[in-house]
Every structure is written in C-alpha cells, then in structure tokens.
C-alpha positions as CSV (number, residue, x, y, z in Angstrom):
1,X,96.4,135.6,29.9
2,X,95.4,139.4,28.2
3,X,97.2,137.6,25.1
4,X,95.4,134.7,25.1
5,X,92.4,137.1,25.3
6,X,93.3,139.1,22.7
7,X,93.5,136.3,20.4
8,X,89.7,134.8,21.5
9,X,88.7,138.0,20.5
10,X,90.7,137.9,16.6
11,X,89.4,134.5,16.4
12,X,85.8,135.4,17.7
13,X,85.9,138.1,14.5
14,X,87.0,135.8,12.3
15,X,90.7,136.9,11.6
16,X,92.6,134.3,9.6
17,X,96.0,135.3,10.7
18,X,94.9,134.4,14.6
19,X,93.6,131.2,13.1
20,X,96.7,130.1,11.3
21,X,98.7,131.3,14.3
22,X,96.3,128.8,16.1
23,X,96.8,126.0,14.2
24,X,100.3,126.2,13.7
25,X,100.9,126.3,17.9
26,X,98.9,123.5,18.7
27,X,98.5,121.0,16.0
28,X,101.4,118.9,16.8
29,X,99.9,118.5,20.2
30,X,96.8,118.0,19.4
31,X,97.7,115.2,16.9
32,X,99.9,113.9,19.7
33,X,97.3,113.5,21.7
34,X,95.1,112.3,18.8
35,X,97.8,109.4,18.1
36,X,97.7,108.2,21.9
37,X,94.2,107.5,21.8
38,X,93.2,106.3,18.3
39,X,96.6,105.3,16.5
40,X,98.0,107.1,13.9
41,X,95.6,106.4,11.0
42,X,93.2,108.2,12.4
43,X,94.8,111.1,14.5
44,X,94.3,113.2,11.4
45,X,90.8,112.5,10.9
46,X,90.7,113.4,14.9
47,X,92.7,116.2,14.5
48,X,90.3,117.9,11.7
49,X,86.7,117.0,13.9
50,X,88.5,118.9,17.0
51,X,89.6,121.8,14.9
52,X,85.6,122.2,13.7
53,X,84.5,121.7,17.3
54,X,87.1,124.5,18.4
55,X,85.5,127.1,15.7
56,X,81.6,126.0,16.6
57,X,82.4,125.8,20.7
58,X,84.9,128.6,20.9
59,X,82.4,131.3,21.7
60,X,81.3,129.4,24.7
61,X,84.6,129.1,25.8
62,X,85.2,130.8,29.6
63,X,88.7,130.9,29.7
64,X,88.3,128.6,33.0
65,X,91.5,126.5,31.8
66,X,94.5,127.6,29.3
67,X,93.3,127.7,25.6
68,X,96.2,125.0,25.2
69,X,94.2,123.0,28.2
70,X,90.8,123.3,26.2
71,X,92.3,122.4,22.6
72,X,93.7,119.3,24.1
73,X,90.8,118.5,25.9
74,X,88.5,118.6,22.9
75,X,91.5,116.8,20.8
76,X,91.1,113.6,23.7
77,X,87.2,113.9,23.9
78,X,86.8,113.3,19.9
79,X,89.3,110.8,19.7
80,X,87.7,108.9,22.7
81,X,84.0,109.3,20.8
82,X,85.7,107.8,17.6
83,X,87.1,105.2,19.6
84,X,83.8,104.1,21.7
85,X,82.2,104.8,17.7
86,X,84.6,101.9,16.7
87,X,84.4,99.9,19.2
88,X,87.7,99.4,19.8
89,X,90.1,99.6,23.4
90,X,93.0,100.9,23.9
91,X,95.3,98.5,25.4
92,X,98.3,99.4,27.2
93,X,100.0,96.2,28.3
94,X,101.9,95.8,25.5
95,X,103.8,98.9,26.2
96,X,103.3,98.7,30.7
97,X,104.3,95.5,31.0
98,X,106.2,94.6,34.5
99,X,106.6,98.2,36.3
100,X,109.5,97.0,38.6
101,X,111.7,100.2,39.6
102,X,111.9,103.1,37.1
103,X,114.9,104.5,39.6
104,X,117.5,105.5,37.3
105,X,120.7,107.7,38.1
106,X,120.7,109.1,35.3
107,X,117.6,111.0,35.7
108,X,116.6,113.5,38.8
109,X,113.6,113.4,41.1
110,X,111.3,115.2,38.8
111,X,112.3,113.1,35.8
112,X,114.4,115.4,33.9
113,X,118.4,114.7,33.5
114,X,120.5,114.2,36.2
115,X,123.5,114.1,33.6
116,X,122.6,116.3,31.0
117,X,123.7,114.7,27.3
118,X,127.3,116.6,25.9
119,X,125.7,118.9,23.4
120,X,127.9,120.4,20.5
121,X,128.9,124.4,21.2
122,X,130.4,124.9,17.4
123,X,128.9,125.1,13.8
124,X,131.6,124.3,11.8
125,X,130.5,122.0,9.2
126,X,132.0,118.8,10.4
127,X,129.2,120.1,13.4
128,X,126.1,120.5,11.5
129,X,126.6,117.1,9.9
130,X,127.3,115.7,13.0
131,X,124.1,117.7,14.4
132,X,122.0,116.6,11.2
133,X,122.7,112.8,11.8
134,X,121.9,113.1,15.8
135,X,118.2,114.8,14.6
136,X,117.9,111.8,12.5
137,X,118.6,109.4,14.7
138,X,116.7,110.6,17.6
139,X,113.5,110.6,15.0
140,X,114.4,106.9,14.3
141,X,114.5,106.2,17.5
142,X,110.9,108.0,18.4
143,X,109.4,106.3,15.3
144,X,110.0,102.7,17.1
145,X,108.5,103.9,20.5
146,X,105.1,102.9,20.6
147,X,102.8,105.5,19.7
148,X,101.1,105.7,23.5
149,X,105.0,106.3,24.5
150,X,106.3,108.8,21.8
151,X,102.8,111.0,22.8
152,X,103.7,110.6,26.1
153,X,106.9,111.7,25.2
154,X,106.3,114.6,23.2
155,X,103.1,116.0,25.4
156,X,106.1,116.4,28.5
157,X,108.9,117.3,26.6
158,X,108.1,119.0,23.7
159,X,104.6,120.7,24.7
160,X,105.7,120.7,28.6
161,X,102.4,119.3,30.0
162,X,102.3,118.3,33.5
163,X,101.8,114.6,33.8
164,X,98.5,114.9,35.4
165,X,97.4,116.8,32.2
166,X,98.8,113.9,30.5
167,X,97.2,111.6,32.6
168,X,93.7,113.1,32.0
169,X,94.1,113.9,28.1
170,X,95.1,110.3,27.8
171,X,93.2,108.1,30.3
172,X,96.0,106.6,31.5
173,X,97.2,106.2,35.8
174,X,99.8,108.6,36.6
175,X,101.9,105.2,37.8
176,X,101.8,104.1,33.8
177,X,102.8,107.5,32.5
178,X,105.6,107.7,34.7
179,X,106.4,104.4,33.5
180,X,105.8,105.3,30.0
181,X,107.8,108.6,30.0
182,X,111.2,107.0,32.0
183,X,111.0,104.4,29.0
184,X,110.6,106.8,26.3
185,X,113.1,108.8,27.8
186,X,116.0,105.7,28.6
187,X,115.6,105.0,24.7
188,X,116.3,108.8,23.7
189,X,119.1,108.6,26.3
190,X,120.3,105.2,24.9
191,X,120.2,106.9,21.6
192,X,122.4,109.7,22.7
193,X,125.3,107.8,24.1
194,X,125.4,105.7,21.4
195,X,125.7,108.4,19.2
196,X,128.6,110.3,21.6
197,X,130.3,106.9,21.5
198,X,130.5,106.2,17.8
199,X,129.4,108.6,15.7
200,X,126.6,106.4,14.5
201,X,122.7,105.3,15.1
C-alpha cells in the first residue's frame, strides 16, 4: 500500500517515469478486460478513453480499492458506455452453452491443477526450441478461444484476479465464469498434452 502511495503521489506531480511504469503494468489487463466487453476492434480505442479518464480522475482517487481494482474498473465502465453508445449486447451463449458438470480430475477445488503439466528443467538447445514451439502453441490455442474466454482466462491467470472481480469487471454470473475459465483452461491443458505426447500443436 505505501508503494502504491508513493506512486499516486509521482503521478499526481506529473512524473513520466511513474506513468510509463503505469501503463506498462496494467495495459494488458486493461485491454483484456476491454476485449471482453467490446470485442477486439475496439478494446484499443477503450483502452486509450480509460487511460485519459485515469489522468483527469486520478486526483479524486481515495485509495478505497487497489489502483489495479480502480484501472480495471474504469477500463469495464468505458467499454460498457461504448457498448450502450453502440447499441450493441454482448451475448454470451455462444460461448455458455449447456453448463452440465465442469468436475474435472484434473483440476483441484479452487480450479488450479490437480496434475500439474511436466515442465522442462534444462536449456540446452534442443530445450528452448522445444520451449519456443510450446509458447507458440499455447498462443494458437488462446487465439481460437473466444475473446469473453481468453479475458477470462488471462484476468485469473495472468493478472490473478479473483473471480468475483472478474465477475464484476465483466458483467458476467460467477456460475458462467466458472464455466468459462474450466473451458479455457481444458483447451490450454488439451494443448499441453498434446504437445508432451508428440512434439507437435
């Protein structure tokens, strides 16, 4: 929390440094967020409106929630006012579907791995190839999630958010991120074995 403070107060006097620090932290969440709500083609348009509503708001900000918390929050507001702007919903069924039973032995009781993936412990050369093709395929296989899914996705795993953050950024029922999440996370998994099996996407 004091460094959190501190850099309110850097950004409050203007200091470029704290701001480029800001924006490299949080932009990839924020455009996560962005892409959930509005699609891709817009989330950098959203992303860029939240960033001047950040700079013009942030000397009214309390420091009631986490900065992360408020950057989000302002992220999902302007992308839900570009949204209603547009006229457009955001439809979820394509992606929900059935929920049925997300039990999976694979995964523990708070969702993370049961059976963690083999990871490599070596960096011979043979390795880093080997690591190099597993990064691309796991960013193949996040680029055919649907967008609702891969923020999902990336707002737990990568920005550890708890799902009722999720859920409020997003506007979606916990029941549907749960859902959501377990998908996303059975086609990374998918990905994985494959990849331990043959080498190969």
């Amino acid at each position: 929390m004091a460094d959190q403070q501190d850099l309110i107060q850097r950004l409050l006097k203007g200091d470029q440094a704290a701001y480029r620090a800001l924006v490299q932290q949080y932009q990839g969440a924020m455009r996560a967020v962005a892409i959930a709500i509005v699609g891709s083609a817009s989330a950098d348009e959203v992303v860029q409106d939240s960033w001047l509503a950040v700079v013009r708001n942030l000397p009214g900000f309390a420091g009631r929630s986490s900065l992360k918390t408020w950057l989000l929050t302002i992220t999902a507001n302007t992308a839900k006012s570009r949204l209603r702007k547009q006229r457009r919903e955001v439809s979820l069924e394509d992606v929900t579907g059935p929920h049925g039973s997300i039990d999976d032995a694979r995964f523990a009781d708070d969702g993370h791995w049961g059976r963690a993936p083999t990871l490599w412990h070596t960096d011979s050369p043979e390795a880093l190839l080997s690591e190099q093709a597993l990064r691309d395929c796991l960013e193949h296989t996040l680029a055919t999630l649907s967008e609702v899914q891969r923020s999902v996705l990336l707002l737990r795993e990568r920005q550890a958010l708890e799902l009722r953050d999720i859920c409020n950024l997003l506007d979606i029922s916990h029941s549907n991120v749960r859902v959501l999440l377990h998908r996303a996370r059975l086609s990374v998994f998918a990905t994985l074995e494959h990849f331990e099996e043959t080498g190969e996407c």
